[in-house]
C-alpha positions as CSV (number, residue, x, y, z in Angstrom):
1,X,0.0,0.0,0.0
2,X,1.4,3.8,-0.6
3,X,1.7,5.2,2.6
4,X,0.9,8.9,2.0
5,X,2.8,12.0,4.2
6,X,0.4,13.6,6.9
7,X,-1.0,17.2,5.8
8,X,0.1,20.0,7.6
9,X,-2.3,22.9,7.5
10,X,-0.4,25.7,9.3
11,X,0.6,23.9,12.9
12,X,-2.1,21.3,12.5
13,X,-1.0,18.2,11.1
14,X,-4.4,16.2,9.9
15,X,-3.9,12.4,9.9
16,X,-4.8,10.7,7.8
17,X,-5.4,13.7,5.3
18,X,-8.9,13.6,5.2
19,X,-10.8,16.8,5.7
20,X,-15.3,17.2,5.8
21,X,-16.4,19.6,3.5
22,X,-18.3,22.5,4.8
23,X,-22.1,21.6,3.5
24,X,-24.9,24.5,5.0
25,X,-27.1,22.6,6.8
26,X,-25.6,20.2,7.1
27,X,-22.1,20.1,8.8
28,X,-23.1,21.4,12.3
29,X,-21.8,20.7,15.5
30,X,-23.7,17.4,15.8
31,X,-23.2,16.4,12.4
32,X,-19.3,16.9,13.1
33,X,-19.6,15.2,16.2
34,X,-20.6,11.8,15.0
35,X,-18.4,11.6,11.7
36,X,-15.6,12.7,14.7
37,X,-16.8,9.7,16.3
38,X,-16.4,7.1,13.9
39,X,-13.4,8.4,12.7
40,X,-11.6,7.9,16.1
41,X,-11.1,11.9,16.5
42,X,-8.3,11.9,13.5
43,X,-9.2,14.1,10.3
44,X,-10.2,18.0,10.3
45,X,-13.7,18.8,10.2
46,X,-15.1,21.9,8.8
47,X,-18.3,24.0,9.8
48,X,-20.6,24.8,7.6
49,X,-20.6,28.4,5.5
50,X,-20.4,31.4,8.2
51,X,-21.0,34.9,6.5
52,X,-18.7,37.3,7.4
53,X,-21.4,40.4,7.4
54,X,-23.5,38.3,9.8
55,X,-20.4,37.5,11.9
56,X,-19.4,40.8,12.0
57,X,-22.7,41.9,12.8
58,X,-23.2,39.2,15.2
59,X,-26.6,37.6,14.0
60,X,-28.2,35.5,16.8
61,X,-28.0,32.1,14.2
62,X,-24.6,32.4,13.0
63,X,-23.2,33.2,16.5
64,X,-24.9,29.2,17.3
65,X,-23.0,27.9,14.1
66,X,-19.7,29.1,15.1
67,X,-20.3,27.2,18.9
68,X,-17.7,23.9,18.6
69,X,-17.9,21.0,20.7
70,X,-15.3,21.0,23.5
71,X,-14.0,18.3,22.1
72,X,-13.0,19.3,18.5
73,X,-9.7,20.3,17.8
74,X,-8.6,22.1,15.5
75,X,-11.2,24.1,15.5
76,X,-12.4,24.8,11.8
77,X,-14.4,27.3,10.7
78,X,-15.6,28.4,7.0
79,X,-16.2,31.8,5.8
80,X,-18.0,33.0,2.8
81,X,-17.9,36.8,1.7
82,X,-17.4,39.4,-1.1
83,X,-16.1,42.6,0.7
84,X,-12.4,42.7,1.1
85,X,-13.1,45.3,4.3
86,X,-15.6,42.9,5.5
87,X,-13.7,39.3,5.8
88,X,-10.1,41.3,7.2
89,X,-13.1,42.4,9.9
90,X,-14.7,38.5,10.4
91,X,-11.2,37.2,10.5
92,X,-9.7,39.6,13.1
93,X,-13.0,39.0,15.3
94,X,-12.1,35.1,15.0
95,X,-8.7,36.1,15.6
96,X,-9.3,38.2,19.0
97,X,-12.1,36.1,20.2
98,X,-10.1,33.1,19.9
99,X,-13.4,31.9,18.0
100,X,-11.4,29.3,15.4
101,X,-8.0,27.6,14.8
102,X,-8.3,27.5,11.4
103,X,-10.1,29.7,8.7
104,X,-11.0,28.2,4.8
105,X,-12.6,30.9,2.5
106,X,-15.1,29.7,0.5
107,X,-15.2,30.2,-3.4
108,X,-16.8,27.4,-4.6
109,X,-20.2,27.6,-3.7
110,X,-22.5,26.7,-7.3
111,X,-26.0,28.2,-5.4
112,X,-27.8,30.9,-7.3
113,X,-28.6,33.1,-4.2
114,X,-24.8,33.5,-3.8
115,X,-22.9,33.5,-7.3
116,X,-26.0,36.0,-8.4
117,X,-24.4,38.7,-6.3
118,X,-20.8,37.6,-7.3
119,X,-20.2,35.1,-4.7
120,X,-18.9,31.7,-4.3
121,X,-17.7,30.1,-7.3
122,X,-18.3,33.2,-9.3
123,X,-15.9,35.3,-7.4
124,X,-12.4,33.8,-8.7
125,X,-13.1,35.3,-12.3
126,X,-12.4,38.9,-10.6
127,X,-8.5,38.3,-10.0
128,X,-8.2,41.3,-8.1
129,X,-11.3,41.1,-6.2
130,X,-10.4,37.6,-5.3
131,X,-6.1,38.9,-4.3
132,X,-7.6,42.2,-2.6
133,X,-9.9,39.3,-0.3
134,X,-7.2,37.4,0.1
135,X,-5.1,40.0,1.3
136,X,-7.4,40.9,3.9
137,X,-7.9,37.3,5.4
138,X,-4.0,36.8,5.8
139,X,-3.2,40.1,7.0
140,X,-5.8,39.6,10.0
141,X,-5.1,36.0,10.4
142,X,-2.3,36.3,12.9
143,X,-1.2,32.5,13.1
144,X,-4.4,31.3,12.3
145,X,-3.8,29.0,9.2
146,X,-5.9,30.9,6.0
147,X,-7.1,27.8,3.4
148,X,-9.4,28.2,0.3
149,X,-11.8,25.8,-1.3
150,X,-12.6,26.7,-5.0
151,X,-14.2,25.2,-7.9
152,X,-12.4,25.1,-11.7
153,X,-14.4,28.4,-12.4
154,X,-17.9,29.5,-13.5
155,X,-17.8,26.9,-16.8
156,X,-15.9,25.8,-19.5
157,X,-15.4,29.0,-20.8
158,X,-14.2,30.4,-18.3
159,X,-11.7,28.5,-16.3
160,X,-10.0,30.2,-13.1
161,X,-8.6,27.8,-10.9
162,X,-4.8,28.0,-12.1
163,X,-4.9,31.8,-11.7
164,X,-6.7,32.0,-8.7
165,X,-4.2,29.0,-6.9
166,X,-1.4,31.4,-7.7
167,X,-2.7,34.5,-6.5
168,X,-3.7,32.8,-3.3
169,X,0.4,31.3,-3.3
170,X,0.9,35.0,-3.4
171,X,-0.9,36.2,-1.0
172,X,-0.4,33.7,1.7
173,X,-2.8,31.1,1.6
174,X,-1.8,28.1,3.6
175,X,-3.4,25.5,1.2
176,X,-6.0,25.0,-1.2
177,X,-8.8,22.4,-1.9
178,X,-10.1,22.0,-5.5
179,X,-13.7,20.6,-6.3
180,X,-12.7,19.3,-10.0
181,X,-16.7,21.0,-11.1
182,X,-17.5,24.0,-12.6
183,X,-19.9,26.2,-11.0
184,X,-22.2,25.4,-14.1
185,X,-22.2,21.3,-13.2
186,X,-22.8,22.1,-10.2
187,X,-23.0,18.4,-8.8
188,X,-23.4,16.9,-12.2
189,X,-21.6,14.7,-14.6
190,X,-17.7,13.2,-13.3
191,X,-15.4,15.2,-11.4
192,X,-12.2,15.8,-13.4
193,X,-9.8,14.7,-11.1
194,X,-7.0,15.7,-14.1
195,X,-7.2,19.3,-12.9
196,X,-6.5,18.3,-9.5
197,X,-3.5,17.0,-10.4
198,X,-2.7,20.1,-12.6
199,X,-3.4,22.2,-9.7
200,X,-0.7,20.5,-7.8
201,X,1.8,20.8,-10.8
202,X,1.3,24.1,-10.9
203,X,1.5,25.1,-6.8
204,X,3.9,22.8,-5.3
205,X,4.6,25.1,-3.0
206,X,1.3,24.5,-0.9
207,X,-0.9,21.7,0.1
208,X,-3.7,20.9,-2.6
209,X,-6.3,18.3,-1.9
210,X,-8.8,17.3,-4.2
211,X,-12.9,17.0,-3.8
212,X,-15.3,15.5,-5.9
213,X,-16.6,12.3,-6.5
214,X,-14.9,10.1,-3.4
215,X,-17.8,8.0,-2.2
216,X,-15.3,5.4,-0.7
217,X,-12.0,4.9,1.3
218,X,-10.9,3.2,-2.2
219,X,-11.8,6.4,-4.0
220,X,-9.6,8.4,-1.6
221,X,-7.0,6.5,-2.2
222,X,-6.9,6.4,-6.0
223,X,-7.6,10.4,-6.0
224,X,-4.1,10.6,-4.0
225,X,-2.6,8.2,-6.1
226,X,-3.7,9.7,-9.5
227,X,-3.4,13.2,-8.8
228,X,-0.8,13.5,-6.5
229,X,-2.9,15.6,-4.3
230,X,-1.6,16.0,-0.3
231,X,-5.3,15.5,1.0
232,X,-9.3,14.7,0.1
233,X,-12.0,16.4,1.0
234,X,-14.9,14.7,0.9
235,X,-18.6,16.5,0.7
236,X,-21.7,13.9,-0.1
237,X,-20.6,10.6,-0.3
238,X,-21.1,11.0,3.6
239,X,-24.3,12.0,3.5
240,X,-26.4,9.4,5.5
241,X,-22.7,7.5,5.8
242,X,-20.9,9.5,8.9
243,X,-19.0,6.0,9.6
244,X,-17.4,7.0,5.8
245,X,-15.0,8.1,8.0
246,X,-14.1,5.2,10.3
247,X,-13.6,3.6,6.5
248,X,-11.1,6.1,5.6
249,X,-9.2,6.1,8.1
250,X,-8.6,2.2,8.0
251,X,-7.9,2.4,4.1
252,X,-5.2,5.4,4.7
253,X,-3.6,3.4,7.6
254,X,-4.1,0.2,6.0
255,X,-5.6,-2.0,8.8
256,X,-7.7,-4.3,6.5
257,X,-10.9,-6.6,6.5
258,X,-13.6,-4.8,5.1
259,X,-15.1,-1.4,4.9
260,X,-18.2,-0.8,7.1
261,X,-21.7,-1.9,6.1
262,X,-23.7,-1.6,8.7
263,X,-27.2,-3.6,8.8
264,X,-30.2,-1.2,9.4
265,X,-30.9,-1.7,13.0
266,X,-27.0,0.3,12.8
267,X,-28.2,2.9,10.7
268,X,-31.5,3.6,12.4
269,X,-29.2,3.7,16.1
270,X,-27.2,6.1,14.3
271,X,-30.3,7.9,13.2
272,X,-31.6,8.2,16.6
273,X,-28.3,9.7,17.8
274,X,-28.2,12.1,15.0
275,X,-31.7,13.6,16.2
276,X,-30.6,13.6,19.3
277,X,-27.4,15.5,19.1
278,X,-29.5,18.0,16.7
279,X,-31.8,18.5,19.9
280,X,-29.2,19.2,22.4
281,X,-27.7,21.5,20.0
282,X,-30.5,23.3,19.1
283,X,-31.8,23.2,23.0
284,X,-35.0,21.6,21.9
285,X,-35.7,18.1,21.0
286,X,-38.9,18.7,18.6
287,X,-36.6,21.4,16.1
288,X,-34.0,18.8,16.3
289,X,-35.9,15.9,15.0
290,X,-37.2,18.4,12.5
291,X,-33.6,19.3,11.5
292,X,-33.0,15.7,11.1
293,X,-35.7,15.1,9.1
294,X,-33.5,15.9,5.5
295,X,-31.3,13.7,6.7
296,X,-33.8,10.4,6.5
297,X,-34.0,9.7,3.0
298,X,-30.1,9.3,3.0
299,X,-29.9,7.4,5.4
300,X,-32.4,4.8,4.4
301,X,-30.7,4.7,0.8
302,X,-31.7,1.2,-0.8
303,X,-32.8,-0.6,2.2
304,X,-36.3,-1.9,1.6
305,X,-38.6,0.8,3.5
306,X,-42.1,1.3,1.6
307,X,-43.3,4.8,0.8
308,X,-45.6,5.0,3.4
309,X,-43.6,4.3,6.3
310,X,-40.9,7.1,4.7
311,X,-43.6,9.6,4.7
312,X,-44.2,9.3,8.2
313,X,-40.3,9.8,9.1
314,X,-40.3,12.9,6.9
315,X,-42.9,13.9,9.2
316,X,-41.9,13.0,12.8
317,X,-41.4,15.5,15.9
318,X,-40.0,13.5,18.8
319,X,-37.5,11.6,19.5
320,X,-39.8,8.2,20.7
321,X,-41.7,8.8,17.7
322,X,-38.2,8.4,15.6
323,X,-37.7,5.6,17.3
324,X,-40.8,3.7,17.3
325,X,-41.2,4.5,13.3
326,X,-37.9,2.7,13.2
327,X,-38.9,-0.1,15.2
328,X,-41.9,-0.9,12.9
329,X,-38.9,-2.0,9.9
330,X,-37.2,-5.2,9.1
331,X,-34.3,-3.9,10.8
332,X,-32.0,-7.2,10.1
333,X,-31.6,-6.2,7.0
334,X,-27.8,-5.8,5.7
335,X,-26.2,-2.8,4.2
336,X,-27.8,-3.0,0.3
337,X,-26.5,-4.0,-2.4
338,X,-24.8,-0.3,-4.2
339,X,-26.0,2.0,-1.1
340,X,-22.0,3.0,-1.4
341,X,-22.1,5.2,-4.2
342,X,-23.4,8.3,-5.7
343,X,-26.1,10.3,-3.0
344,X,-27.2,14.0,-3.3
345,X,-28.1,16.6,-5.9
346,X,-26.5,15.6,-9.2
347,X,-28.1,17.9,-11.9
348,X,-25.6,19.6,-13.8
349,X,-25.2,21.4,-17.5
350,X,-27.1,24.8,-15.2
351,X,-26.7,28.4,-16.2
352,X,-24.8,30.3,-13.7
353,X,-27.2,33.1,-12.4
354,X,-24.6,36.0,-12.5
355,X,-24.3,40.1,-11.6
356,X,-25.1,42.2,-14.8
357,X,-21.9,41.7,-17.3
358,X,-19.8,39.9,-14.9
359,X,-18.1,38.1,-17.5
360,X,-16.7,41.3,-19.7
361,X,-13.9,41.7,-17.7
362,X,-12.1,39.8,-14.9
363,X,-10.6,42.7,-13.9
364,X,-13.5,45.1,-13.2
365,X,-14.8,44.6,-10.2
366,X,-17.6,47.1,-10.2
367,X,-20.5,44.8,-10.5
368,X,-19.9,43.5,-6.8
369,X,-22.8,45.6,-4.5
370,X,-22.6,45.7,-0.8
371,X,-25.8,43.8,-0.9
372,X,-23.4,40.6,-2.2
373,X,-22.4,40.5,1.5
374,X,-25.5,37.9,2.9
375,X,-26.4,38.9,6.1
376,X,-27.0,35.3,6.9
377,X,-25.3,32.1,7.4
378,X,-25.6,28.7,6.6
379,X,-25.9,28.3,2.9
């Protein structure tokens, strides 16, 4: 087996090098908690997307996303914002609040309500917009470690991932993850893991770790392998699947046997958990199970539940009802046949919903209006 070198991401060395993409809504404090679990406490686990204008403002829901567990270290927090003035601000609050040990700056995200006003994944095409951000994150960083995540640009016309990795080389960027999508495929079609490997080619300076498409510990390992990459970061193929991680760990450290399948009576304990860390979190056990509730249908991915019974868990409010709608399955049934791969949103082939001429000029930055700066978090 290749053994692979432990990533270093500032002063925190993550190993193995595997790293949960931020998802809004979905990689909470619970949500972190159990993959933490099942992956023995090794790995980095991102929140989900914190806006910087409703950080700095301190909205009442984003002040909640940015509460970690005692237990999680480093402490990993992701920020998503257009104002150069406005992220230098969110980072120096992390910074003096001692709020984070580690900041990644989104510029990936494919969702309309964000690259419409020049976010996200739309944001790299403005090189200087994207430096001057840049800038501003390192400069108030201190010895917090600064990280991006980015996509290969808006579409194929209009590629930015090779100019944006060296501007962030530039300015200070610790290390930089690469979804191998445009913003246009959104979750579509196969992620080209060749532009990871480019992407490392052309920064070897920095840490660059690939995402997309790794819906197994044997995926991992064959991204690192073809690509070169110094770390994964894996997004959906642990939706429903938190133990994912306990299976990448063992491939990266090579302990053998088999990858986990756990029969259903495992899934729907894991379930129940899941609710009821939502609950505790959310300091009430009702909008927890509620929470849950998009989480169900992953979960329950090719086991044989009939349609009536999964309308009844998209619908439940307590925990004993969870439970007792779980008790009323076949739950000796084994992991299903092909429940390892693809799960989530795969459309692709979308227009990107853009600002007014965005794509004239990379280098006019005009179109981006104070009102780009969301003045809430999580997604």
């Amino acid at each position: 087996m290749t053994a692979f070198s432990p990533l270093a991401i500032g002063p925190h060395i993550v190993q193995p090098p595997v790293v949960l993409a931020p998802m809004a809504g979905i990689t909470n404090a619970p949500f972190r908690t159990l993959c933490r679990e099942f992956s023995g406490g090794k790995g980095l686990f991102v929140s989900e997307m914190i806006t910087t204008r409703a950080l700095v403002e301190r909205n009442e829901k984003t002040m909640q996303l940015i509460r970690f567990d005692a237990t999680e270290q480093p402490r990993s927090i992701q920020l998503y914002g257009v104002d150069p003035v406005t992220v230098g601000k969110a980072v120096r609050m992390i910074v003096d609040e001692d709020l984070a040990d580690h900041i990644d700056l989104n510029f990936g995200c494919p969702v309309p309500k964000v690259t419409r006003k020049g976010g996200g994944s739309a944001l790299p095409y403005k090189r200087p917009l994207l430096r001057a951000i840049l800038h501003e994150a390192v400069a108030n960083a201190g010895d917090l470690p600064v990280t991006m995540k980015m996509r290969k640009g808006i579409d194929d016309d209009h590629i930015t991932f090779l100019d944006a990795g060296r501007i962030a080389v530039e300015e200070g960027v610790t290390a930089i993850a690469l979804h191998g999508r445009t913003a246009a495929q959104h979750y579509g079609g196969t992620a080209d893991w060749d532009a990871i490997a480019r992407l490392k080619e052309h920064l070897p300076e920095i840490p660059v770790l690939g995402n997309g498409d790794i819906w197994s510990a044997d995926d991992a390992l064959r991204m690192m392998r073809e690509t070169g990459c110094d770390g994964v970061v894996v997004g959906r193929g642990c939706l429903g699947r938190p133990w994912l991680f306990a299976d990448l760990v063992a491939g990266f450290e090579g302990t053998g046997g088999g990858y986990a399948q756990p029969g259903l009576r495992e899934v729907a304990d894991a379930m129940v958990r899941h609710a009821r860390l939502l609950g505790e979190w959310l300091g009430d056990e009702a909008r927890g199970v509620i929470d849950f509730r998009k989480h169900v249908a992953w979960y329950l991915k090719g086991f044989s539940v009939g349609s009536e019974m999964r309308k009844k868990l998209a619908i439940t409010s307590s925990l004993d009802e969870l439970s007792a709608q779980l008790s009323e399955l076949d739950l000796d049934q084994p992991w299903p046949v092909g429940a390892d791969g693809p799960r989530g949103r795969t459309s692709g082939n979308n227009r990107v919903v853009l600002p007014d001429g965005w794509l004239k000029d990379p280098y006019d930055c005009s179109g981006v209006s104070e009102d780009a700066e969301l003045d809430t978090s999580g997604g």
